[in-house]
DSSP file (Angstrom, degrees, kcal/mol; ACC not computed):
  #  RESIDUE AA STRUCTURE BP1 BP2  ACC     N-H-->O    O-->H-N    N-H-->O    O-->H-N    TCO  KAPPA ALPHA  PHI   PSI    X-CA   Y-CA   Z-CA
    1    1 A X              0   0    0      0, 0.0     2,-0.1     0, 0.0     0, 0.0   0.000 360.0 360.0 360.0 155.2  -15.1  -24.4   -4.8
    2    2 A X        -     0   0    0      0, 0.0     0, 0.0     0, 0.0     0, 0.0  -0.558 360.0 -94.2 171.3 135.7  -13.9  -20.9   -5.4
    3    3 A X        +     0   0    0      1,-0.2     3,-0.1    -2,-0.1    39,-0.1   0.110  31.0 168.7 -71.9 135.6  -12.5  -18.2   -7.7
    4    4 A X        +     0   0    0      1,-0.2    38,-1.8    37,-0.1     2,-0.3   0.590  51.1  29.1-128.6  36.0   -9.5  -17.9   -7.8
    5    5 A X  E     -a   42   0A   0     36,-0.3     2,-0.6    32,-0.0    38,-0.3  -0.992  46.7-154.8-152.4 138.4   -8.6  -15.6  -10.7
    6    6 A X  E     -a   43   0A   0     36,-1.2    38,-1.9    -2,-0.3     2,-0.3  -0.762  14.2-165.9-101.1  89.1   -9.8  -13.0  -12.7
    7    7 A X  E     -a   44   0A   0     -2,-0.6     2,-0.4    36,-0.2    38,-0.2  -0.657   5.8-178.9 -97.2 146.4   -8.7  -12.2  -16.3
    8    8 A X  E     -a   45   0A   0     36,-2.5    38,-3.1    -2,-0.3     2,-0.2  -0.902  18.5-152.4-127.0 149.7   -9.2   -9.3  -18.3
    9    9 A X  E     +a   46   0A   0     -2,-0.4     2,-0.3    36,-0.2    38,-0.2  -0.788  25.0 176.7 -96.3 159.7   -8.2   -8.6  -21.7
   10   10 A X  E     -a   47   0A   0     36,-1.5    38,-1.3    -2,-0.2     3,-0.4  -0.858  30.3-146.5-158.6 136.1   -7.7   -4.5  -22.3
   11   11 A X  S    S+     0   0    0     -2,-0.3     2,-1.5     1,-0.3    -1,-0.1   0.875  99.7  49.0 -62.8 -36.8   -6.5   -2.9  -25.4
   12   12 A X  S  > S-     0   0    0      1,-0.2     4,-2.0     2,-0.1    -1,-0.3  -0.573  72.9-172.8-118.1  90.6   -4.9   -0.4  -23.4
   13   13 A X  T  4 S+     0   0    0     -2,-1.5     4,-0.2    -3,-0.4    -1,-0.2   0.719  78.3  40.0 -59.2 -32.0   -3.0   -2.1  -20.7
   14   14 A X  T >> S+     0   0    0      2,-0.2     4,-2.6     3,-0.2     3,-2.4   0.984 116.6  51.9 -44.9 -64.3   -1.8    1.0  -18.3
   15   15 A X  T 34 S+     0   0    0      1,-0.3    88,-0.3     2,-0.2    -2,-0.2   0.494 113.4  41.0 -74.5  -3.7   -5.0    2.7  -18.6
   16   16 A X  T 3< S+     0   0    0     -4,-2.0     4,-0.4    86,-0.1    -1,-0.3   0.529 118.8  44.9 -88.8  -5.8   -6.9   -0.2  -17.6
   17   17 A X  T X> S+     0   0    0     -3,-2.4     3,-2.4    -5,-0.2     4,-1.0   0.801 115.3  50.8 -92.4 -83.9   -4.5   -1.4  -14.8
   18   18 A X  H >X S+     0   0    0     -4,-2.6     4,-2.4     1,-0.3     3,-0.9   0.778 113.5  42.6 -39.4 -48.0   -4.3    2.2  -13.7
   19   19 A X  H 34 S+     0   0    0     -5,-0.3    -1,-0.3     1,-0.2    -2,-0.2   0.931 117.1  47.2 -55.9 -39.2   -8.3    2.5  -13.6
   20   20 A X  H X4>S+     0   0    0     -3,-2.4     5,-2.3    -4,-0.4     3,-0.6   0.731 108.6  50.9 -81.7 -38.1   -8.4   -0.9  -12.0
   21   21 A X  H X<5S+     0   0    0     -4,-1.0     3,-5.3    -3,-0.9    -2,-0.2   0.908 107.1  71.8 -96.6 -43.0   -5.1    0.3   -9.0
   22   22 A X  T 3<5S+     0   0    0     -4,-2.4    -1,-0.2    -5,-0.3    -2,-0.2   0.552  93.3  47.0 -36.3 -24.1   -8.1    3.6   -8.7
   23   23 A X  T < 5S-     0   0    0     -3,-0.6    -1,-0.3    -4,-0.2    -2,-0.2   0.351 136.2 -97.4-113.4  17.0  -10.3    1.5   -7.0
   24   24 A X  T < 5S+     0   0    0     -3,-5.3     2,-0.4     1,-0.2    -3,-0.2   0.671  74.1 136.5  84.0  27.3   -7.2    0.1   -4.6
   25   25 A X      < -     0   0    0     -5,-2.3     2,-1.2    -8,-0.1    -1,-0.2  -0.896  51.3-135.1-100.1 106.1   -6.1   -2.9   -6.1
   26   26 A X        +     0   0    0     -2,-0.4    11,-0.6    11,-0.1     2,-0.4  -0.354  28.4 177.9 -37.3  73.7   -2.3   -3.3   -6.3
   27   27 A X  E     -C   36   0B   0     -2,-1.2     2,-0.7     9,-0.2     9,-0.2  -0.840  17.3-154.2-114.7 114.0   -1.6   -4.5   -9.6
   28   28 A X  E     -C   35   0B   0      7,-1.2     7,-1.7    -2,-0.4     2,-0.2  -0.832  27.8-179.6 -58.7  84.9    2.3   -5.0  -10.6
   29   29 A X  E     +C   34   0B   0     -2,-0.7     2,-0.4     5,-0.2     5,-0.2  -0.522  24.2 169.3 -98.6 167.9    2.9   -4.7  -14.5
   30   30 A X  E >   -C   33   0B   0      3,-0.6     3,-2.7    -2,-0.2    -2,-0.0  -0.988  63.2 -45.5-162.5-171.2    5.2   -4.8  -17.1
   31   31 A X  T 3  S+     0   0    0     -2,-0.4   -18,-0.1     1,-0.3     3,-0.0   0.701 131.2  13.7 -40.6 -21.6    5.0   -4.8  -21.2
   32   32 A X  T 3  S+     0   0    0     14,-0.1    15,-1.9   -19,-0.0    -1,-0.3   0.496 125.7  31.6-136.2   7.0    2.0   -7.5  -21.7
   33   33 A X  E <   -C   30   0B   0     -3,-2.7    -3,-0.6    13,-0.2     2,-0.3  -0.736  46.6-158.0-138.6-158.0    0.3   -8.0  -18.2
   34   34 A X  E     -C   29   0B   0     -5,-0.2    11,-2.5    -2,-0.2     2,-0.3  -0.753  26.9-174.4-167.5 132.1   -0.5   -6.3  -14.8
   35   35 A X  E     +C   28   0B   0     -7,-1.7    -7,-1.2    -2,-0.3     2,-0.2  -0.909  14.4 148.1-131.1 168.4   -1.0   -9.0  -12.2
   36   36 A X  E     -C   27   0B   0      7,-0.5     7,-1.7    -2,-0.3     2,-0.3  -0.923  44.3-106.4 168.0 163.3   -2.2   -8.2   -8.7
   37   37 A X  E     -B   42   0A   0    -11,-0.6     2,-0.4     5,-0.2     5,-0.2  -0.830  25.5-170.8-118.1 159.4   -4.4   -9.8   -5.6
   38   38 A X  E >   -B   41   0A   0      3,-2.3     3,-1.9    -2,-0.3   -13,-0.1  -0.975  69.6 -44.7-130.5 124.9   -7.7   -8.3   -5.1
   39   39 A X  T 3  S-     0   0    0     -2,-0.4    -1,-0.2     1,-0.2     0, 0.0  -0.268 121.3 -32.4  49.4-145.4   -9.0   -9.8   -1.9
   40   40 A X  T 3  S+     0   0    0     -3,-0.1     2,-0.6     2,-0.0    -1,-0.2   0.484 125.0  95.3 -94.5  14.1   -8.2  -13.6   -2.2
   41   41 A X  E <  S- B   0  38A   0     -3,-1.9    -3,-2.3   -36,-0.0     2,-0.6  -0.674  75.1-133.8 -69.6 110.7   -8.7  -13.4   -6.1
   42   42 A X  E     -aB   5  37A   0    -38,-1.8   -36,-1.2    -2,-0.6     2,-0.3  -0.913  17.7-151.2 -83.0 118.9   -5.6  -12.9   -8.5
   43   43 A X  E     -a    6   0A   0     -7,-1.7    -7,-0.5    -2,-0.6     2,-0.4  -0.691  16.6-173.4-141.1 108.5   -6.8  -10.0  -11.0
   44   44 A X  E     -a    7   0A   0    -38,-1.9   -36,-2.5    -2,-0.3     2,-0.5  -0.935   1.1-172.8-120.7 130.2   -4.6  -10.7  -14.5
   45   45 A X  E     -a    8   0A   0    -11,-2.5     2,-0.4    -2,-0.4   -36,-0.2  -0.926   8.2-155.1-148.9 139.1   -5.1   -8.1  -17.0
   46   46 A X  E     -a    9   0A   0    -38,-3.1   -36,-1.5    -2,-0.5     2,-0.7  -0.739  23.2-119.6-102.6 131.9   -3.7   -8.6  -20.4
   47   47 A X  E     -a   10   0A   0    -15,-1.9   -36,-0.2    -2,-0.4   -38,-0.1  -0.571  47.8-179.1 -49.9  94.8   -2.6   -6.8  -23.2
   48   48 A X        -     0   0    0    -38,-1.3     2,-0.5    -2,-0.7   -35,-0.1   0.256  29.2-129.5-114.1-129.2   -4.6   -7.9  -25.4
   49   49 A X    >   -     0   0    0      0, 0.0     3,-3.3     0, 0.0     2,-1.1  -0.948  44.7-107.2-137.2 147.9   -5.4   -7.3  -29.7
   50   50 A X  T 3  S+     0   0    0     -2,-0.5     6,-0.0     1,-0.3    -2,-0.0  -0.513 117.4  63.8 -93.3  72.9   -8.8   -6.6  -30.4
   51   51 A X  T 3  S+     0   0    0     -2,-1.1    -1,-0.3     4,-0.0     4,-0.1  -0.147  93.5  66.1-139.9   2.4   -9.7   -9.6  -31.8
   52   52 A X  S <  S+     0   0    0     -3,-3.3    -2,-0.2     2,-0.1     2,-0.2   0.802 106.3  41.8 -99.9  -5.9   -9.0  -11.1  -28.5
   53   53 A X  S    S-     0   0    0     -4,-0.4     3,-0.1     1,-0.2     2,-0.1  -0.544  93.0 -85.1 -95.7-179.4  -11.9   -9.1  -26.8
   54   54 A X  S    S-     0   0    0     -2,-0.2    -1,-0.2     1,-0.1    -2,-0.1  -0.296  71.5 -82.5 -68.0 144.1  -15.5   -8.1  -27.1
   55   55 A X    >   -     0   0    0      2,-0.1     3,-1.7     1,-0.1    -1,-0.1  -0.468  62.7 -87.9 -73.8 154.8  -15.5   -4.7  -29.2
   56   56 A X  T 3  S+     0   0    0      1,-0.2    49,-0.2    -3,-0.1    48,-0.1  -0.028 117.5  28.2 -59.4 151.3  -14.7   -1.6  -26.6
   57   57 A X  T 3  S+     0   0    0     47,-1.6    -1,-0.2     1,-0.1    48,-0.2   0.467  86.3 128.0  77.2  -4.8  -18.3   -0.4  -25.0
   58   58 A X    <   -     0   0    0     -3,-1.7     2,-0.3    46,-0.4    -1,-0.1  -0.009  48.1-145.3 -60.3-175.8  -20.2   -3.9  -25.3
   59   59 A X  S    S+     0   0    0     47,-0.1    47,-0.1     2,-0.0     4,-0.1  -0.918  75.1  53.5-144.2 134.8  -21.9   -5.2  -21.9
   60   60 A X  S    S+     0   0    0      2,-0.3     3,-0.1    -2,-0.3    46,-0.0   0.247  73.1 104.9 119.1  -5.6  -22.2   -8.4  -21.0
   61   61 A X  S    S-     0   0    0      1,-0.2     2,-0.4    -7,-0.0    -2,-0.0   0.886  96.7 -37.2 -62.5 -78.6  -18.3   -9.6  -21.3
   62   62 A X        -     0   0    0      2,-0.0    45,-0.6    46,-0.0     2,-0.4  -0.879  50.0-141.6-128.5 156.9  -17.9   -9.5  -17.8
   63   63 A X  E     -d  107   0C   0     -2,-0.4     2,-0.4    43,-0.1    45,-0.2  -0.969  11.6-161.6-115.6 144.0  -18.7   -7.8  -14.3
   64   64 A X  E     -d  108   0C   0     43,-0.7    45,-5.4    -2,-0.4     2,-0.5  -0.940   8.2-153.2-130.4 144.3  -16.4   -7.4  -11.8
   65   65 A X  E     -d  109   0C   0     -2,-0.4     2,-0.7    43,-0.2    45,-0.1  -0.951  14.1-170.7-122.4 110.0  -17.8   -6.7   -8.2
   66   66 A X  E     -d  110   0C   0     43,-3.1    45,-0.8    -2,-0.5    -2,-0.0  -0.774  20.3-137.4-119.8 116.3  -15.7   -4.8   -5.8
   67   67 A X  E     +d  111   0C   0     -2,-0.7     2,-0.2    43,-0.1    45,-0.2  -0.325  37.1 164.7 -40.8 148.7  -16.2   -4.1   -2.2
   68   68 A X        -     0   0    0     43,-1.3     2,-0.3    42,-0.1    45,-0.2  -0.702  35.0-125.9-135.1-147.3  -15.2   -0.2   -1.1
   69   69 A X  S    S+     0   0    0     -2,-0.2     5,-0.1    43,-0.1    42,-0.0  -0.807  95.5  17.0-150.8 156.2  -15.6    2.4    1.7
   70   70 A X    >>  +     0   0    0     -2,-0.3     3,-2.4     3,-0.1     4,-1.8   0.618  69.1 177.5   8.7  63.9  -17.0    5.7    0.7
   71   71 A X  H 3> S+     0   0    0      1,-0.4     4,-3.9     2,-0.2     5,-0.3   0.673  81.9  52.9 -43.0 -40.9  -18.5    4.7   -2.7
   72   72 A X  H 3> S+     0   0    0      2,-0.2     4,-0.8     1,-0.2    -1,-0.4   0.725 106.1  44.8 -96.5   0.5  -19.7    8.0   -3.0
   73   73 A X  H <> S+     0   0    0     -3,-2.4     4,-2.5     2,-0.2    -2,-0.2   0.833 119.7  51.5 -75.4 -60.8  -16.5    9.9   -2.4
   74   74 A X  H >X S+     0   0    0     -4,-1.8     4,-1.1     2,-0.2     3,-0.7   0.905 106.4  47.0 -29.8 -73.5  -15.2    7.0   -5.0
   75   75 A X  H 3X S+     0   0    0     -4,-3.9     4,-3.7     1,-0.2     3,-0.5   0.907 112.3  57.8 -55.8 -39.6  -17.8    7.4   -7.8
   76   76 A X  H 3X S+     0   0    0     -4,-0.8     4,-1.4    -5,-0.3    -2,-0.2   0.803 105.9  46.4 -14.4 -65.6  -16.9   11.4   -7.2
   77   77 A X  H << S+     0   0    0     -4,-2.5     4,-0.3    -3,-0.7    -1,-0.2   0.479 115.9  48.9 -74.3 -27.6  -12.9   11.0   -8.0
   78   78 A X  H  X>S+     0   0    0     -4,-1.1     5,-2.5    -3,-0.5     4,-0.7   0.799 107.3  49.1-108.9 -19.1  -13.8    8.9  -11.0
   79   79 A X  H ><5S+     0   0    0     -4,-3.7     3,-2.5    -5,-0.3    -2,-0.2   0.997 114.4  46.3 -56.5 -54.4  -16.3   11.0  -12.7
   80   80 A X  T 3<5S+     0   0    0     -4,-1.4    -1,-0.2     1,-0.3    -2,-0.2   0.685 102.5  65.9 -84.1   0.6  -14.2   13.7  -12.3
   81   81 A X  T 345S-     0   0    0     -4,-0.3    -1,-0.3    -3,-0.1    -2,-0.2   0.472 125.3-101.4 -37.6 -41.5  -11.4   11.5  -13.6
   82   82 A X  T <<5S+     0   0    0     -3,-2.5    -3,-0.2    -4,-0.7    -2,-0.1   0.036  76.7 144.7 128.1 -12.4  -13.3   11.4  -16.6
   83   83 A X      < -     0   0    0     -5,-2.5     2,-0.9     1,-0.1    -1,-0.3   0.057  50.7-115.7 -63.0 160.2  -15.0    7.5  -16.1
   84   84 A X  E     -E  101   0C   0     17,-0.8    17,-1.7    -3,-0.1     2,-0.7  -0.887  19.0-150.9 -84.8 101.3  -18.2    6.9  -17.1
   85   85 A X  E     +E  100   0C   0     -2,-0.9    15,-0.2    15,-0.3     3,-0.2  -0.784  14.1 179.2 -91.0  91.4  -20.9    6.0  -14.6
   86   86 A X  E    S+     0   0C   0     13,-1.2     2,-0.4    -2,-0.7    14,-0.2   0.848  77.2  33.3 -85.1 -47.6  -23.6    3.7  -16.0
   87   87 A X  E    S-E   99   0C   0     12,-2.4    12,-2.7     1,-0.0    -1,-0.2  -0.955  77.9-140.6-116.8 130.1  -25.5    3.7  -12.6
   88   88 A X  E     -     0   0C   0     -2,-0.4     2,-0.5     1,-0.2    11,-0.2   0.359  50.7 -63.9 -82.2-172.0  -25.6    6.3  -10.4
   89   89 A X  E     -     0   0C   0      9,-0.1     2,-0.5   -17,-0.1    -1,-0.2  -0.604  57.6-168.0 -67.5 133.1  -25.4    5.6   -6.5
   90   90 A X  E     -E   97   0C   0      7,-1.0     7,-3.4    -2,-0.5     2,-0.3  -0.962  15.8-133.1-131.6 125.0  -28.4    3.5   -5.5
   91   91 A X  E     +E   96   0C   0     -2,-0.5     5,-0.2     5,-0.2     2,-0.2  -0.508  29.3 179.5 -46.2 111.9  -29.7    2.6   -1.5
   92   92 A X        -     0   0    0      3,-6.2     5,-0.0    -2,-0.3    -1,-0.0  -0.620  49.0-109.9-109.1-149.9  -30.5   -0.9   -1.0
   93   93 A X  S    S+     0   0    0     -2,-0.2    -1,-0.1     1,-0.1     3,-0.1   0.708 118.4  37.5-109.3 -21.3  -31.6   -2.4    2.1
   94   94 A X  S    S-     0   0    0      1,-0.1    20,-2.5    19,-0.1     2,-0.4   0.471 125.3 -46.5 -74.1   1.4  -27.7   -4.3    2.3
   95   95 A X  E     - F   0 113C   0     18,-0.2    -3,-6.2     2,-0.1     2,-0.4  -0.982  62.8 -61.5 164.8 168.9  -25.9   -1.7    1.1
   96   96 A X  E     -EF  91 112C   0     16,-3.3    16,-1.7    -2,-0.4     2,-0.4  -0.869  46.6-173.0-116.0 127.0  -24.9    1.2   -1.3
   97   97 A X  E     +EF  90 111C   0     -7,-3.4    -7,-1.0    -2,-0.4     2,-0.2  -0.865  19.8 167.1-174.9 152.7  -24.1    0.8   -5.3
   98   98 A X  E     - F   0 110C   0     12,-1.3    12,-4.5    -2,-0.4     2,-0.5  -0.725  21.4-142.9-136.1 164.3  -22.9    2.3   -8.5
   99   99 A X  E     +EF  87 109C   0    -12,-2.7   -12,-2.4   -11,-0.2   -13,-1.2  -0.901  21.9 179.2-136.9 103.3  -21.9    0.9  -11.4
  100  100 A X  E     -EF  85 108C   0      8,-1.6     8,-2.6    -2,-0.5   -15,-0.3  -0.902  27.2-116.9-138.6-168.5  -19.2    2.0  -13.7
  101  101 A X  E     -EF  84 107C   0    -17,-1.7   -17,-0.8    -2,-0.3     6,-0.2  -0.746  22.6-152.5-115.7 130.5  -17.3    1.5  -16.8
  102  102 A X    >   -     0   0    0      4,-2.2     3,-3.1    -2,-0.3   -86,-0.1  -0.171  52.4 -78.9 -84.4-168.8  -13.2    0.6  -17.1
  103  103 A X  T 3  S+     0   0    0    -88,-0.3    -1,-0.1     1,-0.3   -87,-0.1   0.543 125.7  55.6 -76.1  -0.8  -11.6    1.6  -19.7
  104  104 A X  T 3  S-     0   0    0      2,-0.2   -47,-1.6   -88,-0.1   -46,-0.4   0.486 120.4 -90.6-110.7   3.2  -12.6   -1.0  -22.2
  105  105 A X  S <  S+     0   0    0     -3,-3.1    -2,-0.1     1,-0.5   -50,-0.0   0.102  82.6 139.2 123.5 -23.8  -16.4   -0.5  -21.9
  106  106 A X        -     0   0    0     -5,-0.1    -4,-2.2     1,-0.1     2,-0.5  -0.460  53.0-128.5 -63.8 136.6  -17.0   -3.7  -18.5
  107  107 A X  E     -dF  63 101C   0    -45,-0.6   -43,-0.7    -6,-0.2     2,-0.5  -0.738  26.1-168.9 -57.0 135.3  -19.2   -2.6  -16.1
  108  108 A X  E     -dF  64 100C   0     -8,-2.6    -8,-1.6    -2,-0.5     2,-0.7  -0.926  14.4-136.3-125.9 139.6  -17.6   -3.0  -12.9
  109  109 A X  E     -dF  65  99C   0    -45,-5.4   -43,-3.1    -2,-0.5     2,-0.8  -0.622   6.5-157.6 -96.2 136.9  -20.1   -2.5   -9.4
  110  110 A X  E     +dF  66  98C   0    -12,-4.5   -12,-1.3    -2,-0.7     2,-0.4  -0.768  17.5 175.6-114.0 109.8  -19.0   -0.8   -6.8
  111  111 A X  E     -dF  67  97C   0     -2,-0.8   -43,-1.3   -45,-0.8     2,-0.4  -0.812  18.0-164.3-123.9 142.5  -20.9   -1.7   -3.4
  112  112 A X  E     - F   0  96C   0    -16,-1.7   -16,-3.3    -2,-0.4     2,-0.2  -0.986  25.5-134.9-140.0 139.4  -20.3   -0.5   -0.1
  113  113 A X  E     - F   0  95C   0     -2,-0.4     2,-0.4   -45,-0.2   -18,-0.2  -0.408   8.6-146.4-114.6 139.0  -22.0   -2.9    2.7
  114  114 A X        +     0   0    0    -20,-2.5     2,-0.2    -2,-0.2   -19,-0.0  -0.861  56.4   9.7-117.2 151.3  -23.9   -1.8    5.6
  115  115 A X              0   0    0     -2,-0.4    -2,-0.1     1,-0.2   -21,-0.0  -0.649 360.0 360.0  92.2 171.4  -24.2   -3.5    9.4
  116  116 A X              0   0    0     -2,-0.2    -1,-0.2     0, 0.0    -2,-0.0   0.299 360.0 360.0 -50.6 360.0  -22.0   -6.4   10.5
């Protein structure tokens, strides 16, 4: 088994595709979607009504987890971008990660892996 799709609902469909294409996923849109592969995942994000999501700024609709390379250059470019950063950069003992928020309130992680 394995995923192979993501969907997102977003009240504001550029500026959640565009936040989403910021962290160097290729997303194709036009008037009600942006569609795009993230790794072997296909990443659908919809135009949606708000009654078809969670109200903007909840937690706990979804997480999206994205591999990167220089995470801290990244979280840098989107703070000053204006994004919200709900966790700062943190050491583990795999790896480097921050956590922030797209434009409709989802955390999304950002980890960048260390070693083989």
């Amino acid at each position: 088994m394995a995923v192979s799709s993501i969907v997102l609902y977003a009240l504001n469909l550029t500026q959640t595709a565009d936040f989403y294409r910021s962290l160097g996923i290729e997303l194709d849109e036009n008037e009600q979607r942006a569609v795009g592969e993230a790794g072997l995942v296909r990443m659908v994000i919809m135009r949606a009504a708000s009654a078809d999501i969670a109200p903007t700024g909840s937690v706990g609709t979804a997480m999206i987890g994205i591999d990167v390379w220089n995470l801290e250059g990244l979280v840098e470019r989107l703070q000053a971008d204006g994004r919200r950063v709900l966790r700062p950069v943190q050491q583990r003992d795999w790896g480097r990660r921050a956590v922030v928020a797209d434009p409709d309130g989802r955390p999304v992680e950002l980890v960048e892996h260390v070693g083989p």
